[in-house]
N, C-alpha and C positions, 0 to 999 in steps of 0.2 A: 238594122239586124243583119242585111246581108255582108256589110265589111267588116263587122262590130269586130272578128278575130283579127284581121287586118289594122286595122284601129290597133288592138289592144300591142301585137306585136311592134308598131309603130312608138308606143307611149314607151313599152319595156326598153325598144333600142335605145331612145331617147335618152331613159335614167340612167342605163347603163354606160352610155355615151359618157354621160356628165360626171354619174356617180363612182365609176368604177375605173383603175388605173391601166393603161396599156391597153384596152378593150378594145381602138378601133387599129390595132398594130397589124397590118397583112397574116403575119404569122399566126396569132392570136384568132382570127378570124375564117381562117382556113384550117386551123385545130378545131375550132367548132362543127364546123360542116363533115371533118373526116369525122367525130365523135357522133355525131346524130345519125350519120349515116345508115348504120344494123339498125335503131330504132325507129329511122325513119320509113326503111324498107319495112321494117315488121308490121308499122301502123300499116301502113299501104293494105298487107295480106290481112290484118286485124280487123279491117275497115269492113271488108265483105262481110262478114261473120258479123260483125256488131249493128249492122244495117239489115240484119234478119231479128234480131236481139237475143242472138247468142254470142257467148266470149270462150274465148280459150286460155285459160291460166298454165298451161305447159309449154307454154314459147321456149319461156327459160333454158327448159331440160332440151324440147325438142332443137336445139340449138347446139348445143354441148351435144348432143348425139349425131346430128346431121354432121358437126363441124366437122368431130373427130373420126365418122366415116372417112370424110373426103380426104383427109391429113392421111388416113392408113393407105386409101385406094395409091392414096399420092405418095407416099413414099416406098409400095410397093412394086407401083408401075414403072416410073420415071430409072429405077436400076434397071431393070428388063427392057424397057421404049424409049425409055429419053427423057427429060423435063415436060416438053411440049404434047407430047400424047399423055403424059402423065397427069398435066394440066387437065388436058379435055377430060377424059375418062374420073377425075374427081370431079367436077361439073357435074359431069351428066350422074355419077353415082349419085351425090349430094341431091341433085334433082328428082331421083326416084326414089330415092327416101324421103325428100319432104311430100312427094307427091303420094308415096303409100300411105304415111300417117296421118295426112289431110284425109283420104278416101276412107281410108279405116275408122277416123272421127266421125265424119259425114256420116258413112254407111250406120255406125252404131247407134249413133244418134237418131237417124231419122225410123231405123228399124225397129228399134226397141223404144224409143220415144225415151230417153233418159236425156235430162235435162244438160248441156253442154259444159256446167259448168263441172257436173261430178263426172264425166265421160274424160274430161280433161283432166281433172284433179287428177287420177287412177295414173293414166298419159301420162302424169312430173313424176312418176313417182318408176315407171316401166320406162319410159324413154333414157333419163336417170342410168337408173341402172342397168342401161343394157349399153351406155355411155362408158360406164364404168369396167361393166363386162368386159367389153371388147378392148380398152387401152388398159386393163391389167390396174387399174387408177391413177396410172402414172400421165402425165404429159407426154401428149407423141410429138415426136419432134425428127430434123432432118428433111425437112421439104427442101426443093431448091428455089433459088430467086423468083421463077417465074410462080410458086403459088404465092409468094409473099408478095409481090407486085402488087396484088389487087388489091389489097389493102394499105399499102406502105409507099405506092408508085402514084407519079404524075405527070399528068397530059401535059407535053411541051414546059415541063418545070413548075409550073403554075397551079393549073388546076389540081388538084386529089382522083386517082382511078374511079374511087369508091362514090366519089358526086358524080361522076359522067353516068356510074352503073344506076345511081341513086331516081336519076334523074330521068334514065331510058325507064326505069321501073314505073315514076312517076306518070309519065306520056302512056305506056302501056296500060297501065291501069285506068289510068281516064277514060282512054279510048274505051273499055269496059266498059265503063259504067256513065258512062257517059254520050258514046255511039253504035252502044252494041244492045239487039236482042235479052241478053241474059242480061246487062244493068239493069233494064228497067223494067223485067221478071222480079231482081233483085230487090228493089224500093218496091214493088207490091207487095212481097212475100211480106218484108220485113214490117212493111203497113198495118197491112190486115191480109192474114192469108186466109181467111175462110174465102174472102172475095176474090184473092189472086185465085185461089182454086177452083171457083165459081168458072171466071173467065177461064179456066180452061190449062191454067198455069199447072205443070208439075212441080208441087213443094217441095216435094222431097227431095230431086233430080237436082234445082238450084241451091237446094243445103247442102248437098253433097259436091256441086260445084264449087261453092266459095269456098267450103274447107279444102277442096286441094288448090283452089289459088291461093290460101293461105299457106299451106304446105311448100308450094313452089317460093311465095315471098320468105318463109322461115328456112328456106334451104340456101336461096342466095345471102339472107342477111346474116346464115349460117360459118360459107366460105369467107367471107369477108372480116368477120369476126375473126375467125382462126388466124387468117391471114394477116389480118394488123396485129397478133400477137404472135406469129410467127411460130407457133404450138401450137397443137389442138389438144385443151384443156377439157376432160371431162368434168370438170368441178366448176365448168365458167356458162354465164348465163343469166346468173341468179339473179331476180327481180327484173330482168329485163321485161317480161310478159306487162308488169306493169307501168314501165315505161312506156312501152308503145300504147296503153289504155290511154295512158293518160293525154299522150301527144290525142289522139282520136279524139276524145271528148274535149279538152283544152280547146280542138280545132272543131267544135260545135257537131260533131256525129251523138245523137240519142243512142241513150245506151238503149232504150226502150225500142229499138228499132225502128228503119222506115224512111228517115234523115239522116243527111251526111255527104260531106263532099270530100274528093281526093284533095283539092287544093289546100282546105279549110285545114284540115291529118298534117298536109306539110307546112304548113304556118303556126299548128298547133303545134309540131315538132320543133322547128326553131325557136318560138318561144320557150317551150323547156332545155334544148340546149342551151338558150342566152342565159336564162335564169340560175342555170348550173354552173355555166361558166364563172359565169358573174362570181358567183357565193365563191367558187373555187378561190378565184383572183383577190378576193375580200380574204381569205383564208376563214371563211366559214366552215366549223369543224363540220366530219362529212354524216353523223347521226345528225345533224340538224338539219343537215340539207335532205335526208330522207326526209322528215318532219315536214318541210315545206313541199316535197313533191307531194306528200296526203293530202294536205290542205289545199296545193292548189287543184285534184282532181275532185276535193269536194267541194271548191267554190266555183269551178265549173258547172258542176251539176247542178245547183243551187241557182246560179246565173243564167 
């Protein structure tokens, strides 16, 4: 049980190895990793939230909103400051807006006790449109090199930006929930919170916690997006929410809360890029590949 995702990622290399053409080419293999990367960041910030057994189905929007802030800040500034202050200052914007919409989630959520999933719902629908507000529904466009880096650029030729970010995200989060206080608030709550509360735990305070580290992971996985499309797209986003579900659970997180590991998220993310890949390279039309991402976040569940 405990490697069984490891296992299963292993057998998928495998087939794909044998079954599929070009699959192990440098090129090919490093398209993967830049492709999983916004999904795999989202699982990360997804993870918190679904280890309490709450989900958020507005990734998508709140993606396309985040991104195309940081694209305005950034082509605002960078005429006025330069590239490089231009750069930071989209950051840090990007960052305080995934950090209000996470707090605003929380707060509503845990105030008013309305269930995560319609709190969110509402959220695709406001995030959205305020997406669209702000870029007039056009694509903004004119950043300079240095935002597109971050998604388009490579460590010493080699590496992808977006793995190195992918990867710090990864480490970060561990450390969470893995050597910190609030992790392991986090797997009581998500347990049994009458008894986290018992001991003394505030629920509320760590529900409103995870939804702004989710907020921060959907603000990075935000810029990064934008950035490997070199536009910020208010219309881009769509179904990602479910993507990163699916990496979560694929990598053994209970949607019921309480279990779940960061490793497990990022194993269960590369399994669904390889699996994507794959169909891609087979030239499986791309309705059917939606079809299989259903099926296999319901034979996750099942399993």
């Amino acid at each position: 049980t405990k490697y069984g995702t490891f296992m299963l990622l292993l057998v998928i290399f495998i087939v794909a190895v044998i079954g599929v053409p070009n699959f192990l080419g440098r090129e090919n293999l490093t398209n993967i990793l830049r492709q999983i990367a916004v999904v795999t960041i989202l699982a990360f910030g997804v993870q918190f939230v679904i280890i309490l057994g709450h989900i958020n189905v507005a990734l998508g929007s709140e993606i396309a909103l985040i991104g195309c802030v940081s694209c305005l800040v950034m082509v605002k500034v960078q005429d006025a400051l330069g590239s490089g202050f231009g750069l930071v200052i989209a950051i840090l914007a990007a960052l305080l807006v995934g950090m209000v919409i996470g707090a605003i989630n929380g707060y509503v959520i845990t105030r008013f006790n309305i269930p995560a999933f319609i709190m969110t719902l509402g959220v695709t629908e406001v995030a959205r449109g305020f997406a669209l507000i702000l870029t007039g529904g056009k694509p903004v466009s004119g950043m300079a090199d240095s935002f597109k880096v971050l998604g388009q650029g490579y460590v010493l030729r080699v590496i992808p930006i977006s793995v190195v970010i992918t990867l710090s995200v990864f480490v970060i989060c561990w450390i969470i929930l893995n050597k910190n206080k609030f992790g392991r608030h986090l797997y009581a709550v998500g347990g049994n919170i009458l008894a986290a509360e018992a001991s003394g735990i505030k629920s509320k305070m760590v529900v409103r916690k995870a939804f702004i580290i989710e907020g921060i992971c959907t603000a990075i996985a935000g810029i990064l997006f934008m950035s490997r499309l070199g536009t910020g797209q208010p219309s881009a986003g769509v179904t990602y929410e479910f993507k990163a579900i699916t990496a979560c659970v694929v990598g053994g997180t209970s949607l019921a809360g309480g279990s779940g590991s960061i490793v497990g998220t990022l194993i269960g993310s590369i399994i669904v890029g390889i699996i994507e890949n794959a169909q891609t390279l087979l030239g499986i039309n791309a309705y059917w590949q939606q079809v299989v991402r259903g099926l296999i976040i319901l034979l996750a569940v099942i399993i």
